[in-house]
C-alpha positions in Angstrom: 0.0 0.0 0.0 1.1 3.6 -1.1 1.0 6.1 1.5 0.7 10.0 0.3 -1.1 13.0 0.7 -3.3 15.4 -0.7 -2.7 19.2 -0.7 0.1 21.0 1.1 1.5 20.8 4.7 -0.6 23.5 6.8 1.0 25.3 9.9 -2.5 25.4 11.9 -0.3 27.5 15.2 2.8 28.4 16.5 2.2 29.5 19.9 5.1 27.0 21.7 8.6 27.0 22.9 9.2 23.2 22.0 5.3 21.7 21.2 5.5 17.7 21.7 2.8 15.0 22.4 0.2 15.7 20.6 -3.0 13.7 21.0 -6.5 13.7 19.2 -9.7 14.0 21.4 -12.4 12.1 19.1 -15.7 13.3 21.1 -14.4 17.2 21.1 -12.4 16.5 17.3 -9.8 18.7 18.7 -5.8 18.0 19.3 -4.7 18.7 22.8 -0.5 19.1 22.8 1.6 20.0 25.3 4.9 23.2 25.1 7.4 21.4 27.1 9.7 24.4 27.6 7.1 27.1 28.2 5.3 24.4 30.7 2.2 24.5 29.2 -0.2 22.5 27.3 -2.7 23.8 24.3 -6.1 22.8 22.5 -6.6 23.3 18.8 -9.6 22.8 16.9 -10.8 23.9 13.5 -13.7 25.8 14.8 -11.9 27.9 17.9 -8.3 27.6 16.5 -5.9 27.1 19.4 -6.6 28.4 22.9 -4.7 27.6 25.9 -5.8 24.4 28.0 -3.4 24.5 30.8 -1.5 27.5 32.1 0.5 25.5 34.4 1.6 21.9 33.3 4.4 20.7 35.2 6.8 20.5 32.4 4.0 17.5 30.4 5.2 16.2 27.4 3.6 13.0 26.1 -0.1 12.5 26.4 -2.5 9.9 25.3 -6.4 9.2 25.8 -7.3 6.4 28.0 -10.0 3.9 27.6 -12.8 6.5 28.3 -11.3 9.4 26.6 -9.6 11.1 29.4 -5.9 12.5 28.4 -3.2 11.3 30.0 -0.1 12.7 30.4 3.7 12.5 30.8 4.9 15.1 33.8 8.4 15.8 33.9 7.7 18.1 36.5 6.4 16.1 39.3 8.5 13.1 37.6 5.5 10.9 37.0 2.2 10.2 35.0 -1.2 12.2 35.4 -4.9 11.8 33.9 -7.1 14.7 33.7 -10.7 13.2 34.4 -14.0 14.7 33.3 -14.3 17.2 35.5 -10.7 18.9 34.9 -9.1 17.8 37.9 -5.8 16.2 37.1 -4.7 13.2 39.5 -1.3 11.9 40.0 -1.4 8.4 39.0 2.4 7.0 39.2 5.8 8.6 40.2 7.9 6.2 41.9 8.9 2.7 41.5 9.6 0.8 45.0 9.7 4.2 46.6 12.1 6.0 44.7 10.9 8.8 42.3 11.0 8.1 38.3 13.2 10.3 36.0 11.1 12.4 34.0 8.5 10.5 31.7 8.8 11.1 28.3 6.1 9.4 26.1 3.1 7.4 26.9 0.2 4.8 25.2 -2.7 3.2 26.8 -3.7 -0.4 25.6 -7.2 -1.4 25.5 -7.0 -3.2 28.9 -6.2 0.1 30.3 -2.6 -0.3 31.3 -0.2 2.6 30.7 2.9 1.7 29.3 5.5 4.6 29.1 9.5 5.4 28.6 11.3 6.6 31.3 14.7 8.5 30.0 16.6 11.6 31.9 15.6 14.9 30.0 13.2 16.2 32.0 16.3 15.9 35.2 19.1 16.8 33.3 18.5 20.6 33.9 15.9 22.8 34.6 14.5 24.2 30.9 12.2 20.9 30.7 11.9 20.3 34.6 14.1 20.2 37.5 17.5 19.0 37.8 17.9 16.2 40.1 20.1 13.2 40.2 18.4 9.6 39.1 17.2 7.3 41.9 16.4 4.5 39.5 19.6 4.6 37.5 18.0 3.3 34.8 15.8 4.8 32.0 13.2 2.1 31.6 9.8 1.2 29.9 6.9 0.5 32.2 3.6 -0.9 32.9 0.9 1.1 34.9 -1.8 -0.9 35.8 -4.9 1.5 37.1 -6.9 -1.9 38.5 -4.2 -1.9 41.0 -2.2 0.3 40.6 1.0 -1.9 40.0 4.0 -0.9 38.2 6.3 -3.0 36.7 9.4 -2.9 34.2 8.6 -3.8 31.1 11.9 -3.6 29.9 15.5 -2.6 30.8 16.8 -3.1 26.8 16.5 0.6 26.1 19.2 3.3 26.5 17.1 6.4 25.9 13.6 5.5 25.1 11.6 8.1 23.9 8.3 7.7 21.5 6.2 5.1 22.1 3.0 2.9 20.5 1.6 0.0 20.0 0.6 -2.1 16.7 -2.9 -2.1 15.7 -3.3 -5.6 17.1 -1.5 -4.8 20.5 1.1 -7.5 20.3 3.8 -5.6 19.4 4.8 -2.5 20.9 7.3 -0.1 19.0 10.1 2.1 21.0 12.4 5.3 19.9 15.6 4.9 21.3 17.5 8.2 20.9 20.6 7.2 23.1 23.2 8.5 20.1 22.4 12.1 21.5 24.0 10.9 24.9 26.3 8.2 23.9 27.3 9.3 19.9 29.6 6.7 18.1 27.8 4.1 19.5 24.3 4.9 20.8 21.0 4.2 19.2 19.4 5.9 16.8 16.3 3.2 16.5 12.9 2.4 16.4 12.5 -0.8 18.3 9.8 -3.4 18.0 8.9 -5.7 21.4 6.3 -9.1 21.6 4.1 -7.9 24.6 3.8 -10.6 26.8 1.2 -9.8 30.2 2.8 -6.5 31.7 6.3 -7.4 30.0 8.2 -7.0 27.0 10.0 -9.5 24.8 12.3 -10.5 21.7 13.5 -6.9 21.5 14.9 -5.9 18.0 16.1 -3.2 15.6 13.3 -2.2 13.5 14.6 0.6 11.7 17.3 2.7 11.4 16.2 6.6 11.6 18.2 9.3 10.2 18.8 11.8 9.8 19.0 13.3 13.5 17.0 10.4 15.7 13.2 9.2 16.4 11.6 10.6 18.9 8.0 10.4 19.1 5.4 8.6 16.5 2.7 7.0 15.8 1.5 4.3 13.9 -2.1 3.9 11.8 -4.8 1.5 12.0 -3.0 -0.4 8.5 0.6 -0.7 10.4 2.2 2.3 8.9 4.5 3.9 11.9 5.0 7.9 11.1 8.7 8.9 12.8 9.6 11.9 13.2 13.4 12.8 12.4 15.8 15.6 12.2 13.9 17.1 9.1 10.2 15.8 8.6 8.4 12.7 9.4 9.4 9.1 7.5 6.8 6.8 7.2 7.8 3.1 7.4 5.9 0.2 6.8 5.2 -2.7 9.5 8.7 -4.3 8.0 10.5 -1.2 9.0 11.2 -0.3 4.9 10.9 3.6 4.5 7.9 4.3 1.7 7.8 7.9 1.8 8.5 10.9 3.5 6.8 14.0 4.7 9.3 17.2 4.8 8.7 19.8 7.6 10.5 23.1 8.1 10.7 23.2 11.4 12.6 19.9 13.6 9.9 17.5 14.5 9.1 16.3 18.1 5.9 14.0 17.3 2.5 13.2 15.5 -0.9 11.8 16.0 -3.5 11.1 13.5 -6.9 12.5 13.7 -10.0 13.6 12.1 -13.4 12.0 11.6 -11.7 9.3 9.2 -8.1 9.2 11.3 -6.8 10.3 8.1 -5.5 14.0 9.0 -1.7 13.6 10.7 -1.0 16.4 13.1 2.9 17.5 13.7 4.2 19.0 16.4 7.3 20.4 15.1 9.2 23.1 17.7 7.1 26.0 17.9 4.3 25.0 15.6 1.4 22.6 14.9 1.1 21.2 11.1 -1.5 18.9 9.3 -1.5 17.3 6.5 -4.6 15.0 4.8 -3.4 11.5 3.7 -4.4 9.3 0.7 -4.1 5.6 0.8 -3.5 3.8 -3.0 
């Protein structure tokens, strides 16, 4: 299958520092994405353009929707993972594992059980123009498992250096992982998408799926046919299920993530440093 697009790429705002996680609300047919720098988080939709949703947003960065359409989101300021329910309130769902506080979640995706599974690397900690700085009490920059039923977290994996973007395949076997670690580690970091066999709360048979260049993955998504849309130093490359590169979309400003939306999910939304871009894409 041919993946293109109709039309031209549309800058819809530019109202951010550094926009990242965007996510599409179906019942309000708006994008909701966050300004990691400026700590704050907007909504855009084509009938009130964008506005700002959240004033103060503890340094969020990756959201998704739950199972009942509530966002949730990636904090690196309180080091942990929130959910904004119905009625606006936002509650604190996860920040520590066995006591000791996360690093600074990055990206997140909700499965259809209603387990959270997000990536856990440094950036938000590292200094304080995406967070706070503060030394690692895990020493490690995982991928875990929330589970709301009971509220258990677990390591999913510990094969990632610096995961980043994160989602699953349309069936939910396989999740799919950016691992950015050639920014910290160059000569011999990663600069990956990586493709795990879920297994329960756990992740297995980790492998290279893709090499992505240039710059590095960071966030992505992937669409109901298997397509995963990466972002990279320059625009977004779409790669089949195989991890073979069948197009690219070219973007003029360095791209942090995308989501697809609209009434058919056919309209890809970029967040892309201080702006938000769409563009409408064909299938052939």
């Amino acid at each position: 299958m041919q993946v293109t697009w109709s039309g031209d790429l549309e800058r819809l705002c530019s109202p951010a520092q550094w926009a990242e996680g965007p996510v599409w609300l179906e019942q309000e047919q708006a994008v909701v994405f966050s300004d990691v720098k400026g700590n704050r988080m907007f909504r855009w939709s084509s009938g009130h353009g964008v506005q700002l949703w959240r004033a103060s947003a503890n340094y969020a960065n990756g959201n998704a929707v739950d199972t009942e359409g509530r966002v949730v989101t990636c904090e690196h300021g309180r080091r942990g993972i929130s959910r904004t329910e119905r009625n606006g309130d936002v509650t604190l769902l996860v920040d520590k594992l066995e006591g000791k506080r996360l690093n600074s979640p990055n990206d997140v995706a909700v499965r259809s059980d209603g387990t959270i599974w997000f990536t856990d690397p440094p950036y938000g900690i590292v200094g304080d123009d995406e967070g706070y700085k503060s030394e690692s009490q895990v020493i490690g920059c995982y991928v875990y498992c929330f589970d709301p039923r009971d509220n258990s977290l677990t390591i999913a994996t510990s094969d990632t250096q610096r995961p980043n973007g994160i989602a699953f395949s349309p069936d939910e076997r396989l999740l799919y992982i950016a691992d950015m670690s050639v920014v910290d580690f160059p000569g011999q970091g990663r600069r990956e998408l990586r493709e795990y066999k879920v297994v329960g709360n756990r992740l297995e048979n980790g492998r290279r799926l893709a090499e992505v260049a240039p710059g590095f993955p960071d966030g992505f998504c992937v669409d109901r046919y298997g397509h995963i849309f990466c972002s990279c130093a320059d625009g977004v490359i779409i790669f089949s299920a195989q991890g073979e590169q069948i197009n690219k979309i070219q973007v003029p400003e360095r791209v942090s993530n995308c989501v697809l939306g609209g009434v058919a999910q056919d309209i890809l939304f970029i967040t892309a440093t201080t702006s938000l871009y769409s563009l409408r894409l064909q299938y052939l």
